[in-house]
C-alpha atoms as one frame of an Amber mdcrd trajectory, in Angstrom:
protein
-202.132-118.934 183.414-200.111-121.369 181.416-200.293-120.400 176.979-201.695
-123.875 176.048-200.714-122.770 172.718-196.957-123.063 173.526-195.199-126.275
 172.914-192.303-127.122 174.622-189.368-128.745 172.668-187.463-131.347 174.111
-184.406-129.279 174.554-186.607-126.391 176.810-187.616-129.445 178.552-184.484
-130.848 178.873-183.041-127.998 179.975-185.953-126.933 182.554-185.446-130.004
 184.048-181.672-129.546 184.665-182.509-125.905 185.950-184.579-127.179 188.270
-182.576-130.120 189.487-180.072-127.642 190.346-182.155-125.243 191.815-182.670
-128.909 194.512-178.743-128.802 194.504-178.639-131.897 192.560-174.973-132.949
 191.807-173.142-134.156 188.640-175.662-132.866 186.441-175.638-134.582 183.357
-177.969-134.093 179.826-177.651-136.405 177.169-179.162-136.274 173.561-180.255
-139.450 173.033-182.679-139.088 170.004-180.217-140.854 167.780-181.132-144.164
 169.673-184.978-143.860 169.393-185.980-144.617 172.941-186.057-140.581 173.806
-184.822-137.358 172.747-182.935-136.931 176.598-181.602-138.154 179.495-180.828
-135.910 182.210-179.188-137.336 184.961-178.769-136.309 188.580-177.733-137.383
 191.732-179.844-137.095 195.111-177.766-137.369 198.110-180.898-139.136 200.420
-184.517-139.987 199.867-186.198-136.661 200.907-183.039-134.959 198.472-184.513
-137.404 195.841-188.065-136.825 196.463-187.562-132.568 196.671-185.693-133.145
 192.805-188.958-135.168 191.430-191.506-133.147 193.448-189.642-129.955 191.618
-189.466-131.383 188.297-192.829-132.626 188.520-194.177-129.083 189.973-192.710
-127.243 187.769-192.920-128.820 184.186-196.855-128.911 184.581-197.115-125.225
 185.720-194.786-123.975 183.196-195.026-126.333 180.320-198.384-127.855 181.473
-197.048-131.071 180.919-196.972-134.136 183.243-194.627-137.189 183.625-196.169
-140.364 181.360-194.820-142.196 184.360-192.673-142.008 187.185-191.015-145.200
 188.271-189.286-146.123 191.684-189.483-144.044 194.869-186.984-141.993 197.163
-187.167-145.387 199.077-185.298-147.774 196.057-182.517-144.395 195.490-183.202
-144.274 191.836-186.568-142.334 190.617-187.187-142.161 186.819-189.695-139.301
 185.232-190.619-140.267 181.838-191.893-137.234 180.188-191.768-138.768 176.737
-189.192-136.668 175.238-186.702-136.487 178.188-186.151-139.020 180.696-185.231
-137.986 183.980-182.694-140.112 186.661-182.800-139.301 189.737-180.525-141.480
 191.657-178.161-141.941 194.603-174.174-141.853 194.692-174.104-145.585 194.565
-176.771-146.492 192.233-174.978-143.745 189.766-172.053-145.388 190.574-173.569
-149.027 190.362-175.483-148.438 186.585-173.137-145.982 184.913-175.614-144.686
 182.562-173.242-142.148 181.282-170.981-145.006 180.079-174.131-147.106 178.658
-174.952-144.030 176.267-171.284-142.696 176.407-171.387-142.142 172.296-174.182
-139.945 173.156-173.646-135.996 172.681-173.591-134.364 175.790-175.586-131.281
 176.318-173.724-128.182 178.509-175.667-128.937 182.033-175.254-125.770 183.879
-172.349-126.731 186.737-174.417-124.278 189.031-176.819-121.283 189.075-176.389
-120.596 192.369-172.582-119.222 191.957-173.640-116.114 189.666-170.864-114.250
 187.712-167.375-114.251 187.991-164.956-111.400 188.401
């Protein structure tokens, strides 16, 4: 049962949705605090190596945000199909996009004054020795 009386800030958002995006083995994981520019608090930004890796990413996200945070993207724009997906959740924006359109759009060097956020590199590894 999900505590309806628990809101989730944007940085637990931000930062379930890079947990999760990794969990999909997402690649070049990338949050950026973005609040300063008033269109959202976050971008996280991922990279989906073909259109089901895409759609497994959003279908994640999507899945998990609502059980855990009960909250739902306003919208979700493009498709596995056009290689970039975008989940607007309000507070955090989500791309999901392929090797070329990364390369192609360069969002980290649009908002490259923008604070980066420590995006785990991978949970998968577990400690070192």
């Amino acid at each position: 049962m999900v505590d309806m009386s628990k809101v989730v800030s944007p940085v637990e958002l931000s930062e379930l949705c890079v947990e999760l995006a990794d969990d999909r083995q997402a690649e070049n994981i990338v949050s950026l605090e973005v609040s300063e520019h008033g269109i959202t608090d976050f971008f996280v930004l991922c990279t989906g190596n073909s259109e089901p890796h895409i759609k497994a990413i959003s279908d994640r996200i999507g899945r998990e945000a609502r059980k855990r945070y009960n909250v739902r993207p306003r919208t979700v724009e493009g498709d596995p199909s056009s290689h970039w997906m975008l989940m607007d959740f309000g507070v955090v924006v989500v791309h999901i996009m392929t090797p070329s359109m990364r390369e192609q759009y360069q969002l980290e060097s649009l908002w490259g004054d923008a604070p980066k956020r420590k995006a785990m590199e991978t949970l998968s590894k577990g400690p070192t020795d």
